[in-house]
C-alpha positions in Angstrom: 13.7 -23.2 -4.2 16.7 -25.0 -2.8 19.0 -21.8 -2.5 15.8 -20.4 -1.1 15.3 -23.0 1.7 19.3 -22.7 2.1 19.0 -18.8 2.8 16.1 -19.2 5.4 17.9 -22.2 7.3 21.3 -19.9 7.5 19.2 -16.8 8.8 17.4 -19.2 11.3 20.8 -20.3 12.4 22.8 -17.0 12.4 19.7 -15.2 14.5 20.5 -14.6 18.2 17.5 -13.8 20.4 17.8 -10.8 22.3 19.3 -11.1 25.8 18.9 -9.0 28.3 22.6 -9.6 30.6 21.6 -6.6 32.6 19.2 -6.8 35.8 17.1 -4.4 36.6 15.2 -2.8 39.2 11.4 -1.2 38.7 9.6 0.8 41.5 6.8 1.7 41.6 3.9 3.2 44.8 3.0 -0.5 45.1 5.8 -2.9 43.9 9.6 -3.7 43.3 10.4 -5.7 40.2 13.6 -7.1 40.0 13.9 -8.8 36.4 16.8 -9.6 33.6 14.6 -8.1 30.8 14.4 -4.9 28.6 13.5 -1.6 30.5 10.6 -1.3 27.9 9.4 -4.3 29.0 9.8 -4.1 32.4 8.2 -0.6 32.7 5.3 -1.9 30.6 4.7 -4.5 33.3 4.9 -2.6 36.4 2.9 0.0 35.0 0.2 -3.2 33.8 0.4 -4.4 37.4 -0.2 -0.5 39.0 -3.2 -0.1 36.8 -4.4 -3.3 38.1 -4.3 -2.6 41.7 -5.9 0.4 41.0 -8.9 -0.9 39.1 -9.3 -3.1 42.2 -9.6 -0.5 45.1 -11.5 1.5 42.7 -14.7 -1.2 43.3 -13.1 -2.1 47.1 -11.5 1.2 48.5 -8.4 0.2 51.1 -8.1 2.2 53.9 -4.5 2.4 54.3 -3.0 4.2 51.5 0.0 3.6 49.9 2.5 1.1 51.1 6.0 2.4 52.7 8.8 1.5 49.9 9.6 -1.7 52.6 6.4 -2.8 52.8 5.5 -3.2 49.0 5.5 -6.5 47.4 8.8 -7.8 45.7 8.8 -9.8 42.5 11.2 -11.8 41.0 11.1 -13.0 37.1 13.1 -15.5 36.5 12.9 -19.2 34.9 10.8 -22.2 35.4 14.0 -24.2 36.7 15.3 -21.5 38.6 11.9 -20.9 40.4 11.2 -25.0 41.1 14.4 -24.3 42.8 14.1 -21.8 45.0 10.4 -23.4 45.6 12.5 -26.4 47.0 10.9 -29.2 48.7 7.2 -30.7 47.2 8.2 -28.7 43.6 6.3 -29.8 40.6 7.5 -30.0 36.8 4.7 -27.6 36.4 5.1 -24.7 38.8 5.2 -21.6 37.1 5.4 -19.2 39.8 4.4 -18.7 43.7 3.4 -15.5 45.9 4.2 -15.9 49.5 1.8 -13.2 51.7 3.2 -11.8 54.6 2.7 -8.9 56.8 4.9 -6.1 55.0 7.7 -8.2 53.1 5.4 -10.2 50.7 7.6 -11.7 47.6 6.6 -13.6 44.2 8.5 -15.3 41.5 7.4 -15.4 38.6 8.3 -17.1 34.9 9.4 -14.2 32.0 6.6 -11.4 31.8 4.4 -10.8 29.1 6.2 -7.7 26.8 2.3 -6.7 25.9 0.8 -4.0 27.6 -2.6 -4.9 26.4 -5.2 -8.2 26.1 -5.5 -10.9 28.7 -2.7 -11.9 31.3 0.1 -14.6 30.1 0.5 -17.5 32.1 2.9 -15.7 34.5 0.9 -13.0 35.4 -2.2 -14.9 35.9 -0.1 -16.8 38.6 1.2 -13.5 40.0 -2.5 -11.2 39.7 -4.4 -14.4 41.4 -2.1 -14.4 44.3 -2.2 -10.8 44.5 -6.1 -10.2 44.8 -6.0 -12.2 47.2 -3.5 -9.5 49.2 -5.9 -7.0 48.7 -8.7 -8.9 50.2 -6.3 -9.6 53.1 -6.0 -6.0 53.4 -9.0 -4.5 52.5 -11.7 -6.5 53.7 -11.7 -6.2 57.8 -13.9 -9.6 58.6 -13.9 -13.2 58.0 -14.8 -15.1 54.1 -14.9 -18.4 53.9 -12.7 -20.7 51.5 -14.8 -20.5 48.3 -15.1 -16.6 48.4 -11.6 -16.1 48.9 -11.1 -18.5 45.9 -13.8 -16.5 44.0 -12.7 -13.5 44.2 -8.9 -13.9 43.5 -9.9 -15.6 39.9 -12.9 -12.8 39.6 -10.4 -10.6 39.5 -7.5 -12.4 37.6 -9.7 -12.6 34.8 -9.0 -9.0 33.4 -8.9 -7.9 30.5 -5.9 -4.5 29.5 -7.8 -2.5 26.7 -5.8 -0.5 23.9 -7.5 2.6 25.5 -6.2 2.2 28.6 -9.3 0.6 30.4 -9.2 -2.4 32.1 -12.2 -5.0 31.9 -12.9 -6.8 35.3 -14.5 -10.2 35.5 -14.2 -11.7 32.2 -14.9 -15.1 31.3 -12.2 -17.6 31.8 -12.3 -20.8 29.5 -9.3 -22.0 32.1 -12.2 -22.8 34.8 -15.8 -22.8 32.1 -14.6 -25.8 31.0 -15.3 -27.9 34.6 -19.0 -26.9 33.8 -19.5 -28.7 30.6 -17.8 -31.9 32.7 -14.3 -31.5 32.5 -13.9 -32.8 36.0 -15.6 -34.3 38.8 -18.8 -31.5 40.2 -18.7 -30.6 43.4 -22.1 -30.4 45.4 -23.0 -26.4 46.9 -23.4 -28.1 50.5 -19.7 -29.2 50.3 -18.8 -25.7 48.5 -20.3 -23.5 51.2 -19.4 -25.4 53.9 -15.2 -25.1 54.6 -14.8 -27.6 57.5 -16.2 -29.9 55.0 -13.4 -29.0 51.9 -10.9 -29.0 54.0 -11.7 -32.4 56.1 -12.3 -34.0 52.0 -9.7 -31.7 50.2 -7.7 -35.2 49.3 -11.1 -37.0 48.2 -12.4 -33.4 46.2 -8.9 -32.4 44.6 -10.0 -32.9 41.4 -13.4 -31.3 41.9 -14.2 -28.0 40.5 -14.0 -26.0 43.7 -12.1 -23.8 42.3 -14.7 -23.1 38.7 -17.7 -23.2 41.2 -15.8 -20.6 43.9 -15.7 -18.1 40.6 -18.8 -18.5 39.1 -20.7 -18.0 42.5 -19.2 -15.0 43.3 -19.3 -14.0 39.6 -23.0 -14.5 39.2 -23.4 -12.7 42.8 -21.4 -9.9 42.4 -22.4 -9.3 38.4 -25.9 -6.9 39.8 -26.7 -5.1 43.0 -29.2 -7.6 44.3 -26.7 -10.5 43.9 -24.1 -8.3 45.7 -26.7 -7.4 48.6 -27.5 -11.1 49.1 -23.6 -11.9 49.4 -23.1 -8.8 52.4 -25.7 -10.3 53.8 -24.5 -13.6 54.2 -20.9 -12.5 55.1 -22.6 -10.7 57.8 -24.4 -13.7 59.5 -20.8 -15.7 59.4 -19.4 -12.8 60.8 -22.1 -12.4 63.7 -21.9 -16.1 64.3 -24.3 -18.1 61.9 -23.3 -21.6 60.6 -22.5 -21.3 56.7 -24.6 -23.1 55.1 -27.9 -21.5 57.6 -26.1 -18.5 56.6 -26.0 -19.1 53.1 -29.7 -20.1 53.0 -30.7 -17.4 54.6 -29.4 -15.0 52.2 -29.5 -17.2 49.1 -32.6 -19.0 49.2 -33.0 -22.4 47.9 -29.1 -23.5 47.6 -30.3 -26.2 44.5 -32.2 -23.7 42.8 -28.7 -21.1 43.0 -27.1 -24.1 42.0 -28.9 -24.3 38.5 -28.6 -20.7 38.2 -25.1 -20.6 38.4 -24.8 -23.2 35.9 -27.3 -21.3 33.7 -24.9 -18.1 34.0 -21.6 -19.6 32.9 -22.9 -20.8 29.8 -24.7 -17.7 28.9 -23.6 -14.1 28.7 -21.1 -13.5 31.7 -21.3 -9.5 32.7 -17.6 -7.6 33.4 -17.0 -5.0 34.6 -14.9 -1.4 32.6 -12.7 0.3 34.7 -12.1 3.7 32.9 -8.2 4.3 32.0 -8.8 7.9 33.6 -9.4 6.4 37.1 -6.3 4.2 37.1 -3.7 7.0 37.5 -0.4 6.3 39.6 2.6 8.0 40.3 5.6 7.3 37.1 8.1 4.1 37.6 11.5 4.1 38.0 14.0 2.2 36.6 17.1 1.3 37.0 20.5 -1.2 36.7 21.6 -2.8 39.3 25.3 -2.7 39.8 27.4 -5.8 39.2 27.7 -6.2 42.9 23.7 -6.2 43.0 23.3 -8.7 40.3 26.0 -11.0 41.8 23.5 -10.8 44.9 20.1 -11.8 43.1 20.2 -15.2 43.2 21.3 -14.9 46.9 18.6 -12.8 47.8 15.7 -14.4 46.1 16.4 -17.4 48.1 16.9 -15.5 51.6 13.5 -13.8 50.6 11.9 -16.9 49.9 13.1 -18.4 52.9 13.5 -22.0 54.1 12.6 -24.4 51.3 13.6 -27.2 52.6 13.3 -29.6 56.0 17.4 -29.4 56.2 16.9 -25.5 56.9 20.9 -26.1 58.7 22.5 -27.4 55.7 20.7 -24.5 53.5 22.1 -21.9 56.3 25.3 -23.1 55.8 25.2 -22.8 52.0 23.9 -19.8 51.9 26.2 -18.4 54.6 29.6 -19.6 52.6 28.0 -17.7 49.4 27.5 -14.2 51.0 30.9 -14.9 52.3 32.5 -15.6 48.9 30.4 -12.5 47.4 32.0 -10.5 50.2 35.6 -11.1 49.1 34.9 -10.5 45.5 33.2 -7.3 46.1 35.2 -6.2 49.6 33.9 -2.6 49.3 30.3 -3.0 49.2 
């Protein structure tokens, strides 16, 4: 037993996890990856995220097509410390990841990517696929939504589910925000959900309400049958054509307490999602490939020009930045 214990100790101690020294690049019709990772891996996940994006135009259709090869997202992977880094100012122990939207040079970092092209998202890209439906709706919806269906239908569709068959389930429950309705934190009333002046005048006071469970589960419960869907176009029509939100959200709702109750009744009971068939979630192939030692001595420079300024001394990070690219330069005089 001794030798035994003795041989499994050594071979704990003499393993090496793999490491990936190389960078590289995947691109695909909607995204650039740049990660320090396997290629199996890395195609894996920008195929995963391609399939995604198309299983959400599949139930809302975007008008404008592919993205040029500029204007698609970029993502960095990288670690938790680097990332709180290049965050910069206001950085939490806990940030995993952030997705800054902008118009054509959107760019997210995320934490190591999940090697699994199948089951539910890891923690990364959870953080990543939130962020990202909300681009879509950015893009694909062409009129106003208030705060808690923005936040609704990011986690609606966060909340996926890659089947071995290639489908993808939209929708599914998540425990992550269930848990708020059996009390996990403070309730927040509908009047104060509906109504976005009101969040955002108490966001302080409501921080750790569950805005965020109650956003989901509305939308959830409204867009789970045609009815509830019907009700919803019609309320985002009377904001758009002027209405308050709350008359709005009477009008096409009904008796807000009574939705209230319903909603409460829905999470706890069978939550409906919805199967995207793998055969409606083709995309063009992904390429990969390594980044040259000059483009690798670069990454860390460009993920924190991409970010941006991340910091209120935006001079002294100029500077800094500006005597890197200048040391890069000399090492690498021909590129």
């Amino acid at each position: 037993m001794r030798l035994r214990i003795l041989f499994i100790v050594g071979a704990i101690l003499l393993y090496t996890p793999p490491s990936f020294a190389d960078w590289l690049e995947a691109s695909s019709e909607h995204f650039v990856i740049y990660a320090d990772d396997s290629e199996r891996d890395l195609r894996n996940f920008s195929e995963k995220l391609e399939r995604y994006h198309q299983a959400m135009t599949v139930l809302f259709p975007s008008q404008r097509g592919t993205p040029s090869p500029s204007n698609r997202p970029t993502i960095y992977v990288t670690s938790r410390s680097k990332i709180r880094k290049i965050f910069g100012d206001g950085a939490s122990a806990t940030v995993g990841g952030f997705y800054i939207p902008r118009a054509g040079a959107s760019v997210a970092f995320i934490m190591p990517i999940n090697a699994s092209a199948r089951g539910e998202p890891s923690e990364s890209e959870a953080i990543l696929m939130t962020s990202y439906a909300q681009h879509v709706r950015a893009e694909t919806l062409n009129f106003a939504t208030p705060a808690w269906f923005n936040r609704g239908f990011a986690e609606y569709f966060a909340s996926s589910s890659f089947e071995s068959n290639g489908d993808i389930m939209l929708g599914m429950p998540n425990n992550r925000l269930a848990y708020q309705f059996r009390g996990g934190v403070e309730k927040i009333d509908i009047d104060e959900l509906l109504d976005s002046a009101f969040y955002q005048s108490h966001s302080g006071e409501l921080a750790n309400s569950d805005f965020i469970g109650r956003s989901w589960a509305l939308f959830h419960y409204l867009y789970s049958n045609q009815a509830g869907t019907d009700k919803m176009l019609d309320y985002l029509r009377r904001l758009n054509s002027g209405e308050n939100e709350l008359d709005a959200a009477r009008a096409a709702f009904g008796d807000l307490e009574a939705l209230d109750r319903e909603i409460d009744r829905y999470v706890k009971n069978a939550m409906l999602a919805r199967r995207v068939p793998s055969e409606r979630l083709s995309f063009a192939p992904v390429t990969i490939r390594k980044l040259s030692r000059s483009e690798e001595a670069t990454v860390d420079l460009r993920m924190q020009l991409d970010r941006g300024p991340n910091t209120s001394d935006v001079r002294a990070l100029a500077e800094n930045l500006a005597q890197d690219a200048r040391e890069l330069a000399k090492k690498y005089p021909d590129e």
